[in-house]
C-alpha positions in Angstrom: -184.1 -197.3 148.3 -184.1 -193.5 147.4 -185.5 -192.3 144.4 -182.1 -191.4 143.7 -180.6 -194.7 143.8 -183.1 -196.2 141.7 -183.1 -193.3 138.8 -179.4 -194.0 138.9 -180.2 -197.7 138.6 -182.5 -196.9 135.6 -180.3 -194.5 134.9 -177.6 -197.1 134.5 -179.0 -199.6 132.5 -180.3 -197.0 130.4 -176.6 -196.0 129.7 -175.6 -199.7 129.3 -178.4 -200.4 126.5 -177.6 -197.5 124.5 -173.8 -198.3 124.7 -174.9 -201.4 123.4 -176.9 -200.1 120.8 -174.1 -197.8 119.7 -171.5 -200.6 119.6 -174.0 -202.8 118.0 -174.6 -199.3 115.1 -170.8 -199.0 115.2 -170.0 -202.6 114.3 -172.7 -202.8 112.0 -171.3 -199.6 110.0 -168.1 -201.2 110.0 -169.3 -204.8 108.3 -171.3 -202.4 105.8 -167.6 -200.7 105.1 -166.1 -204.1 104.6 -168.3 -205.6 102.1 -167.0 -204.3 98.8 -168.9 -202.6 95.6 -168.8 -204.0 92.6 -166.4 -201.0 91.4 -164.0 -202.2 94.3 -164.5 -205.5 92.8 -163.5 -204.4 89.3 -160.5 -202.8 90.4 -159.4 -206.6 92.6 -159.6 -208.0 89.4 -158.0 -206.2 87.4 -155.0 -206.2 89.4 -155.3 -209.7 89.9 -155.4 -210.0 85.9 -152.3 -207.2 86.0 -150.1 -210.0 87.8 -151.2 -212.8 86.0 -153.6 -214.7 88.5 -156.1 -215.4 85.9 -158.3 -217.5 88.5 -158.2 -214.9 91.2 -159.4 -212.2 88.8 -162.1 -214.3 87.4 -163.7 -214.8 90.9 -163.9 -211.0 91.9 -165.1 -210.1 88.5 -167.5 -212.9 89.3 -168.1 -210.8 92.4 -168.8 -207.5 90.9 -171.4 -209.1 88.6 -173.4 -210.5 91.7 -173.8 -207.0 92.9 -174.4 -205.4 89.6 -175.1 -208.1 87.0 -175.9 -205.0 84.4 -172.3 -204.4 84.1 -171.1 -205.8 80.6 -167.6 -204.7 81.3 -166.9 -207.0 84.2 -168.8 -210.1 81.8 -166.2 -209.3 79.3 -163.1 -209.0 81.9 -164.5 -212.2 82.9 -165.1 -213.8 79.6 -161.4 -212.5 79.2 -159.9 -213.9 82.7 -161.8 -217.9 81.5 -159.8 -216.9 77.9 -156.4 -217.1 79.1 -156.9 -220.3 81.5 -157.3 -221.7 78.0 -154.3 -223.3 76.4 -154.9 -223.9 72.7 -154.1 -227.1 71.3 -154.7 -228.9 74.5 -158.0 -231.1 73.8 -158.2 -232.1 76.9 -161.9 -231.8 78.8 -161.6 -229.3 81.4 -159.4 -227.0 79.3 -162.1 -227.3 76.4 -164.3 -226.7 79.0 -162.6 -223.4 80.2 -163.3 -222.0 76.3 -166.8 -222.8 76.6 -166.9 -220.7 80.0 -165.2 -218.0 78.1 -167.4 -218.4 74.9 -170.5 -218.4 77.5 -169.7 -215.2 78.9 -169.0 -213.6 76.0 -171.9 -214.3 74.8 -173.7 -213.0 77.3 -172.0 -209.7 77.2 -173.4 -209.2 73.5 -176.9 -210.2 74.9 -176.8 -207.4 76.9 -177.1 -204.3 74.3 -173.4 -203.2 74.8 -172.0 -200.5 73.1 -169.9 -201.0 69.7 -166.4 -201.4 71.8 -167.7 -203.7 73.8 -169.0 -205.7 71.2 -166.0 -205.7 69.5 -164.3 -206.4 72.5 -166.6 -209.8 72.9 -166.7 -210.9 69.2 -163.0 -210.9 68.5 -161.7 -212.9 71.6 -165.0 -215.5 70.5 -163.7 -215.9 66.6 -160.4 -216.5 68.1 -161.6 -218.8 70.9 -163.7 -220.8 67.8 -160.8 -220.5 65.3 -158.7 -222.6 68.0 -161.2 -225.1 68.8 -161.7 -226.0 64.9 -165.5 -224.2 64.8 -164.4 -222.7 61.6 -168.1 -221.8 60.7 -168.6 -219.7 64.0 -165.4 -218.2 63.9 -166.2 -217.0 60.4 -169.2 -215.2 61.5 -167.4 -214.0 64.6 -164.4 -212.5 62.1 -167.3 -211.1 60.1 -169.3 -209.3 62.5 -165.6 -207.9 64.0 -165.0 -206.3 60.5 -168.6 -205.0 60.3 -167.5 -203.2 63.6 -164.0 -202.2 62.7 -163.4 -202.1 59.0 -159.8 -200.5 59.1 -158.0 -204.1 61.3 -156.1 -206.2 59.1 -156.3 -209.0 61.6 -159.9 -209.6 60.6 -159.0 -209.9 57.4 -156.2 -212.4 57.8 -158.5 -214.4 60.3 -161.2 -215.1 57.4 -158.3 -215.1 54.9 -156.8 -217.8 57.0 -160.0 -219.7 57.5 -160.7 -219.9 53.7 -157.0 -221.2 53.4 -157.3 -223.8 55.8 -161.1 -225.0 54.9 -159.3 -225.4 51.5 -156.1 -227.1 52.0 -158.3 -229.7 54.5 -160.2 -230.9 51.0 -156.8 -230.8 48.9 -155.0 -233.3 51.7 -158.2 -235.4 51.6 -158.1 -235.6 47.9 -154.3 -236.1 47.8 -154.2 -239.0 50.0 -156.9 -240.6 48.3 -154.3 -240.4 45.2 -151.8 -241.9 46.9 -149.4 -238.6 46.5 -146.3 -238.3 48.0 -145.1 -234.4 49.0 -143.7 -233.0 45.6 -146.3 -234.2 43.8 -149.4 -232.3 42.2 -152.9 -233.2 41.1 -152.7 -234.5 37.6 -155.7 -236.2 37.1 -157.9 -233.6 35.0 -161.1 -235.2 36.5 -159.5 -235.1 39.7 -158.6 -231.7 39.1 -162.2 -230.5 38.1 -163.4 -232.2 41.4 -161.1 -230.2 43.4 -162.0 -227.3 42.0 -165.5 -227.5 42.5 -164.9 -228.1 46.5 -162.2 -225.4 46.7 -162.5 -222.5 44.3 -164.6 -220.4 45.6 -162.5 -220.6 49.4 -158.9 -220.0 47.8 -160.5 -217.1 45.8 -162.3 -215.6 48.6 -158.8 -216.2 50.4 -156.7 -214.5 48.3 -159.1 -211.6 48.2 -158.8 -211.3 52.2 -155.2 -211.5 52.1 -154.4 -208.8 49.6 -156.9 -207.1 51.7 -155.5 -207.4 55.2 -151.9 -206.3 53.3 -153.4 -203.0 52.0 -154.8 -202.3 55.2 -151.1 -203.5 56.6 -148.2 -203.4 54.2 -145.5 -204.8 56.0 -147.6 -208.1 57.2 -145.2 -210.9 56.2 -147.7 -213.1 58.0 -150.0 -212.6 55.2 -147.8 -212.6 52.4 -146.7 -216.0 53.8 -150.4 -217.5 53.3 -150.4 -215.9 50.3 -148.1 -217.8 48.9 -149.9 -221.0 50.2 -153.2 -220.2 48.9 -151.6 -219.1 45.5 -150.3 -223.3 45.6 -153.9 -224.3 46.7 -155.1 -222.8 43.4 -152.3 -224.5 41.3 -153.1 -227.3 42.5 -156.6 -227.5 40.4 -155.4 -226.2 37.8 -154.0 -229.1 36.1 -156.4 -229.0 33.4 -154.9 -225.8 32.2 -150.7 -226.1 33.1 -150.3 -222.1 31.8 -152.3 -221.5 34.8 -150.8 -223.3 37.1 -147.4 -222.3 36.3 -148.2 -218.8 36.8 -149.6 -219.4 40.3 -146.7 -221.2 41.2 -144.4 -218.4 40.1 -147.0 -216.0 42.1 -146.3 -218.0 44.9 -142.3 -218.6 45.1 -142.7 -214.3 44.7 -144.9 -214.3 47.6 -142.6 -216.8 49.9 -139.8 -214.1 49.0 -141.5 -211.0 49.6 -142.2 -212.4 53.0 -138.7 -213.4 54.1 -137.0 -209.8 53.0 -140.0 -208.2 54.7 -139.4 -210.3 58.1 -135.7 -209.7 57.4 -136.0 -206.4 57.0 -138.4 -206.3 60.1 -135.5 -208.0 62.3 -133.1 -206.0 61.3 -134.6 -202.6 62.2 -135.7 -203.8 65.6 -131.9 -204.6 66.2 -131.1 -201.2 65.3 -133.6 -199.9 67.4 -132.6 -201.7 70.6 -131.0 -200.0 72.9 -126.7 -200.6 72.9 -125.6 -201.7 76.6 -122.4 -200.2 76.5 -119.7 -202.3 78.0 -117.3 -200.7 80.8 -113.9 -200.1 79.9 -111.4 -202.4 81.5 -109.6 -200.8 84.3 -105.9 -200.4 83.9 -103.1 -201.4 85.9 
């Protein structure tokens, strides 16, 4: 064999091995391409969230966080993507257990330093997630960290407003039904009156307080004028000891039910002036 033929031998293989190598460096640099960064990730999700696949966001947000588990905005949009899998009112174990996946997350997201939006971004959707599953206590604190944050949103407000109402009228129906009272009925018992009281004063003032509060902050909130009224009855109904009182909270109240049906009235009515009129095609004539 000439040393031609076997340089071209050598030659060949040579050639062969580096084609290798470059198909090999080729493919390789097209895997690398394929696997996605967390950004890409983000952006999955957020579409996936966009059409309402909840689950399918959850996992690529899931994704971004394995690459970069320092990003506190895919926890939240995670917490967020568990959030609305939940379906409030359902007791049921695994959709419980799809809040305490949200709560989890969120709760990791404020662990890690975030900056005042997200934080406000995590503690509101927890108060809300703790309001619904009855953790009144947690909620509170939630509500109260969210106005700390954000001093100017009525919602907080309401929220806590809300919370004092309901703590409230849960130790009035106790009491009631240990009376024996039908519906129209009120407390009259003075020493069942004074018990009351002790239990619920402080809530139904602290209520009231939050409510007028969350109605400065948002005039036209019939929502709060509506609970107003109710926590203006919670108070009446302790006040049997002292009926000029209770009278005038009653009064209060029926003034508060009607503020709140002209304001909702007066709310539907401009939004059907505002919508748009379809108008309808004249008939063609003969």
């Amino acid at each position: 064999m000439d040393g031609f033929q076997k340089v071209g031998r050598v030659t060949g293989r040579k050639l062969i091995l580096i084609a290798m190598v470059l198909v090999f460096a080729s493919n390789s640099t097209v895997a690398c391409a394929q696997v996605p960064s967390a950004t890409e990730e983000m952006r999955a999700g957020l579409l996936a969230y966009k059409f309402f696949d909840y689950p399918g966001a959850a996992e690529h947000f899931k994704a971004a966080l394995e690459i970069n588990p320092d990003l506190t905005q895919a926890r939240i949009f995670l917490a967020v993507a568990y959030a609305q899998q939940y379906i409030v009112g359902d007791d049921s174990a695994a959709n419980v257990a799809m809040a305490e996946q949200a709560i989890d997350e969120f709760k990791k997201a404020l662990s890690a330093k975030p900056t005042e939006t997200e934080e406000y971004k995590a503690v509101v959707p927890l108060a809300s997630l703790s309001f619904n599953l009855k953790r009144f206590a947690e909620a509170r604190e939630y509500y109260g960290k969210a106005i700390e944050l954000k001093p100017t949103e009525a919602h907080n407000y309401f929220m806590v407003g809300l919370i004092d109402g309901t703590e409230a009228s849960l130790v009035q129906n106790k009491a009631r039904s240990e009376l024996g009272l039908t519906e129209s009925q009120m407390i009259s018992r003075p020493e069942a009156c004074v018990s009351l009281r002790a239990q619920n004063q402080q809530k139904v003032e602290d209520g009231i307080q939050r409510m007028q509060k969350a109605l400065e902050l948002q005039p036209d909130s019939d929502e709060a004028m509506g609970y107003l009224n109710l926590l203006y009855r919670e108070r009446a109904e302790y006040e049997c000891d002292d009926p000029e009182a209770r009278r005038a909270d009653l009064k209060a109240a029926d003034e508060w039910t009607d503020k709140a049906i002209a304001t909702k009235k007066a709310q539907t009515e401009k939004a059907a002036a505002e919508k748009p009129v379809t108008e309808t095609p004249a008939a063609k004539q003969p």
